[in-house]
C-alpha positions as CSV (number, residue, x, y, z in Angstrom):
1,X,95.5,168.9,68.1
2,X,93.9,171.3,66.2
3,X,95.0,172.5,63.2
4,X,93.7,175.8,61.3
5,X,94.1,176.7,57.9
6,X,91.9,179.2,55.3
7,X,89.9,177.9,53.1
8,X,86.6,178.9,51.4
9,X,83.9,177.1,53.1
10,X,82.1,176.3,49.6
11,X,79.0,174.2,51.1
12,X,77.6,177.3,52.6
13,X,78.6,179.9,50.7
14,X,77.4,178.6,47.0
15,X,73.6,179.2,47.4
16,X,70.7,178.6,45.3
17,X,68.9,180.1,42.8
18,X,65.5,179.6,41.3
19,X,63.3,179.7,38.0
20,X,59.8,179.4,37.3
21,X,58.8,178.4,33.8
22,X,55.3,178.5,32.4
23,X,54.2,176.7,29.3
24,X,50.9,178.2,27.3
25,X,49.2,176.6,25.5
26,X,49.9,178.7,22.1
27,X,53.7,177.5,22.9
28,X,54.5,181.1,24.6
29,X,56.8,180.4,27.3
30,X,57.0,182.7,30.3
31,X,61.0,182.6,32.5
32,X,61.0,183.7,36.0
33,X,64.9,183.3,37.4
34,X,65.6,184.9,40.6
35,X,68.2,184.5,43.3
36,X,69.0,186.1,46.5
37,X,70.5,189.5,46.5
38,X,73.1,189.1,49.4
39,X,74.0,185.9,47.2
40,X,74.3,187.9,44.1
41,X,76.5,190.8,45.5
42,X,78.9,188.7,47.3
43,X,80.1,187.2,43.2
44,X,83.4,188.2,43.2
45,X,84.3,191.0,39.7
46,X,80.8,191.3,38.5
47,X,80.5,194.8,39.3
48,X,84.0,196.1,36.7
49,X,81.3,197.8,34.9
50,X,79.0,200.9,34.5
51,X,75.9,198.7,34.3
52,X,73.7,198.6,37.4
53,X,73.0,195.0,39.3
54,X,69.8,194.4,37.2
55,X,71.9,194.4,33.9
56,X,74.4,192.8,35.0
57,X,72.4,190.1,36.3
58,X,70.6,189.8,33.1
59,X,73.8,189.3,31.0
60,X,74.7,186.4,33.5
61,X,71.2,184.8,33.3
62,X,69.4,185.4,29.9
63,X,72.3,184.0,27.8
64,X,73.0,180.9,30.0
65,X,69.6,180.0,30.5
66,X,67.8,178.0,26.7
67,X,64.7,176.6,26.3
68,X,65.1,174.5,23.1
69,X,62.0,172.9,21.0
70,X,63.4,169.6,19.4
71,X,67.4,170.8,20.0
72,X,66.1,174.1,18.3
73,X,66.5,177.4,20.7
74,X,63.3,178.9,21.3
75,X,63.1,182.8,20.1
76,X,62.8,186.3,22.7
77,X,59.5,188.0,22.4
78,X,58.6,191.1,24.7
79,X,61.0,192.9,26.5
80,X,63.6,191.6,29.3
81,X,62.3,192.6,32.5
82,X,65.0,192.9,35.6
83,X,64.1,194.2,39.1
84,X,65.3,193.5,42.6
85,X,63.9,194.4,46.2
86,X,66.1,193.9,49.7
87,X,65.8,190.1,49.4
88,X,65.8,189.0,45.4
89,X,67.2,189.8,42.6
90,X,65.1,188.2,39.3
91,X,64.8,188.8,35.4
92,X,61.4,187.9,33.7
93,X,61.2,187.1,30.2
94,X,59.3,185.0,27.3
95,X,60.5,182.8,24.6
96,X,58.1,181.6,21.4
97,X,58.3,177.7,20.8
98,X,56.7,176.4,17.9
99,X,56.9,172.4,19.1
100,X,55.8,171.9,22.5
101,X,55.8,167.9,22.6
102,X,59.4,168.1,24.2
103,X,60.9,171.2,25.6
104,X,64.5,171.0,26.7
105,X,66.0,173.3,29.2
106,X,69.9,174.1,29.5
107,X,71.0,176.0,32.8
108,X,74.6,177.1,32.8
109,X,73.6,180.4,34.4
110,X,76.3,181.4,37.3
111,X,77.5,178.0,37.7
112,X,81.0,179.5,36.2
113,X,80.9,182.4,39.2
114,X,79.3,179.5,41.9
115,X,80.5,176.2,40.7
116,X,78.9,174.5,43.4
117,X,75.6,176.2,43.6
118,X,71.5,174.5,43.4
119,X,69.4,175.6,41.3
120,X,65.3,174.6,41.5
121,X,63.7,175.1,38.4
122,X,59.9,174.7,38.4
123,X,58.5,174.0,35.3
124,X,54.5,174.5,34.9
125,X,52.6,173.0,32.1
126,X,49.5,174.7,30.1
127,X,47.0,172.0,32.0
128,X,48.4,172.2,35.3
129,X,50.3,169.9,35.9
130,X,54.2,171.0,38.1
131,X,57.4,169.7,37.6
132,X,60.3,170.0,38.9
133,X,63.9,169.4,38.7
134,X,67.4,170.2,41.0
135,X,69.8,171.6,38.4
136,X,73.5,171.3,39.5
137,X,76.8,172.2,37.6
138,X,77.2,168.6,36.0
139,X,73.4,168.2,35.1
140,X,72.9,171.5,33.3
141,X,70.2,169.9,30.7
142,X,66.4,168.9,31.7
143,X,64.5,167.3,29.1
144,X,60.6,167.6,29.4
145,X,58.4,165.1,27.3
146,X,55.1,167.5,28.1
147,X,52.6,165.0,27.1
148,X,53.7,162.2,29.1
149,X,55.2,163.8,31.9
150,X,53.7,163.4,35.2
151,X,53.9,165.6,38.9
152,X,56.4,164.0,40.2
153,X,59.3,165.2,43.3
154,X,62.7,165.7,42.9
155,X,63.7,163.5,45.7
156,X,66.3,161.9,43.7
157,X,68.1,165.1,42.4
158,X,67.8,166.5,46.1
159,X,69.4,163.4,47.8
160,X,72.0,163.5,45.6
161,X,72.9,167.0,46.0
162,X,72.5,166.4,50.4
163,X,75.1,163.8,50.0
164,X,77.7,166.1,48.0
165,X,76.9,168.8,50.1
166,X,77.6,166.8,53.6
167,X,80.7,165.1,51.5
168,X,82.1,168.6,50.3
169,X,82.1,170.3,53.2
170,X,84.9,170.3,55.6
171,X,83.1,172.2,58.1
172,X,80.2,169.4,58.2
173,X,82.9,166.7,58.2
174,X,85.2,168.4,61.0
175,X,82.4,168.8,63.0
176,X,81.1,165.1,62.9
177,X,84.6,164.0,63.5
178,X,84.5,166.1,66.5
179,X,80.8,164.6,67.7
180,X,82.4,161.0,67.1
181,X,85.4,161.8,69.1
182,X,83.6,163.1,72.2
183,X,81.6,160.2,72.3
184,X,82.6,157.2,73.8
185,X,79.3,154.8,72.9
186,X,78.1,154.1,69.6
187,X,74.7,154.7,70.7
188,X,75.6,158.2,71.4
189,X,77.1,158.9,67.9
190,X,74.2,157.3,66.2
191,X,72.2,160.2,67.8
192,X,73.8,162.7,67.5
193,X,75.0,162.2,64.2
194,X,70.9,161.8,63.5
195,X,69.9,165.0,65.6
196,X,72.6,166.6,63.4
197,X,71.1,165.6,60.2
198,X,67.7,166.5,60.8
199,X,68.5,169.7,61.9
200,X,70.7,170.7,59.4
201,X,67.9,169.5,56.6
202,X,65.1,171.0,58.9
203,X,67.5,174.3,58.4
204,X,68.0,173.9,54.5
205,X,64.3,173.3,54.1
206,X,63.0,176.5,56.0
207,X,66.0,178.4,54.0
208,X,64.8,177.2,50.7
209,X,61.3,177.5,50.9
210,X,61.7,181.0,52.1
211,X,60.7,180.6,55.6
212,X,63.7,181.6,57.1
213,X,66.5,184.5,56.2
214,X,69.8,184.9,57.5
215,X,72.9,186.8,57.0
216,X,75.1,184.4,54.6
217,X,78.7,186.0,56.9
218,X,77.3,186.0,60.4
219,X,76.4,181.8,59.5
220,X,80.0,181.6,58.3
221,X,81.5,183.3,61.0
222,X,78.8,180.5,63.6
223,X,79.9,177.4,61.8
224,X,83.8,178.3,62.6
225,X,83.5,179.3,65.3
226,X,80.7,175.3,66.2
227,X,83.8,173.6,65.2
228,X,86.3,175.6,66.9
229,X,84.0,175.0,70.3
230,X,83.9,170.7,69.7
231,X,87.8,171.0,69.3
232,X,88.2,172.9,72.8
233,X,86.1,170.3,74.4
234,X,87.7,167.6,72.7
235,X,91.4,169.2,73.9
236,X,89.7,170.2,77.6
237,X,88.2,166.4,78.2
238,X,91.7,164.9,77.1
239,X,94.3,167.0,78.9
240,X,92.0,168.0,82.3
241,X,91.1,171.6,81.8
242,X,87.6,171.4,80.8
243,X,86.5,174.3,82.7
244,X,88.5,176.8,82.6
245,X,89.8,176.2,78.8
246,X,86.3,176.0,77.5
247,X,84.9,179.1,79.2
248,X,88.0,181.0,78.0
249,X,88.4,179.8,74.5
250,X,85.0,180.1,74.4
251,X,85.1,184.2,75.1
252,X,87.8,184.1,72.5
253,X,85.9,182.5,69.8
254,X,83.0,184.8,70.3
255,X,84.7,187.9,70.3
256,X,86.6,187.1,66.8
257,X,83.1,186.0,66.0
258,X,81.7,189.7,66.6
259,X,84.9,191.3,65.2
260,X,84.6,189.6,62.0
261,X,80.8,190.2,61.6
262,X,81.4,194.1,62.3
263,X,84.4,194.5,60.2
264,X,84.9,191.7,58.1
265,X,86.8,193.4,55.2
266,X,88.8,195.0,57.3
267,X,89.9,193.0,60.0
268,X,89.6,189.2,59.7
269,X,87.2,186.6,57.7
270,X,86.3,184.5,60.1
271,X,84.1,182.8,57.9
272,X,87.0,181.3,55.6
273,X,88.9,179.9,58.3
274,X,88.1,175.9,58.5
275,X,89.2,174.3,62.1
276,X,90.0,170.6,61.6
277,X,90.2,168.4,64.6
């Protein structure tokens, strides 16, 4: 049986976003945050103003984002900067701390408009030496001891946030559930549950690093319309019409998939409808 309902497919759809932070030596500390434009215009009521996207991302950012000196907020020197181009949207700016010997940063920037979104902040000390931390909604603060902090990865704060990311997502879930029901040997699933893994990391990776772009509905719209094709074969195997009701179901899902990616405000939004198996 397979049952449909809308929902907002909030694994895919939250994003990430990104700052770089540079520590001089004279305790002058340069901000870099940036995030993906088609991210950034897809906010729901951020626009009910006269201000252009730069300011508007600037209000959202600069505020939200503190770098503290011993609990005490580090002042603004030099001007905010904001720019965008057709793939990012950033605001550069620099903050005075006095104490350097531990620098605290506090991100609540656009976690109240994406909840569920990842931020990487990169944090680059006056000797050289890179650190870095995954920022989530419930983690906002990241305190940096700068003289006895070492390189170190992330890998922690990353697997963390795969693991809520697989968990919270009904279209990940649905479509393991369909894998696992198509599957009749537990060999089988344990491969396929693996190939799915790897690529859906291999996927993430190239997307976060930059390596890859795509268009945030035409995924959407793919990953219904995945699920919807495991549930056909699923129904097909089960009831004797695997041909005919997978070719045809198939031509279906494809041309809502089109429809929705040419006219998705106006027609249907493919991408928030969740098939469960």
């Amino acid at each position: 049986m397979i049952c449909c309902f809308c929902n907002s497919v909030s694994a895919h759809s939250n994003g990430e976003t990104y700052s770089k932070i540079y520590l001089h030596e004279n305790g002058n500390v340069d901000i870099s945050y940036n995030m993906p434009i088609n991210q950034f215009l897809q906010i729901e009521g951020v626009f009910q103003t006269n201000k252009n996207i730069e300011e508007v991302f600037t209000d959202l950012v600069v505020p939200n984002f503190i770098i503290s000196s011993h609990s005490q907020p580090c002042s603004t020197v030099g001007p905010i900067i904001s720019n965008s181009s057709r793939q990012y949207i950033r605001t550069n700016w620099q903050v005075f701390c006095p104490i350097t010997s531990t620098i605290e940063v506090r991100n609540t920037a656009l976690f109240k408009e994406r909840p569920g979104h990842l931020h990487i902040a990169r944090f680059r000390l006056h000797d050289g030496r890179i650190l870095e931390k995954a920022i989530v909604n419930h983690t906002p603060l990241w305190t940096i001891e700068t003289e006895a902090e070492t390189s170190v990865s992330p890998f922690i704060d990353y697997l963390k946030f795969g693991i809520d990311h697989i968990l919270g997502g009904y279209d990940h879930l649905a479509f393991l559930l369909g894998l696992i029901l198509i599957s009749a040997q537990l060999k089988s699933i344990f491969w396929l549950i693996t190939g799915f893994t790897v690529g859906h990391s291999l996927s993430l990776f190239l997307a976060v690093f930059g390596y890859v772009t795509a268009d945030s509905q035409g995924i959407e719209a793919l990953i219904g319309f995945t699920v919807a094709l495991i549930a056909t074969e699923i129904f097909a195997k089960r009831y004797g019409y695997q041909n005919q009701l997978i070719i045809g179901l198939t031509g279906l899902m494809m041309l809502l998939t089109a429809i929705s990616l040419w006219a998705p405000d106006r027609v249907l939004h493919l991408s928030s409808l969740t098939l469960l198996v």
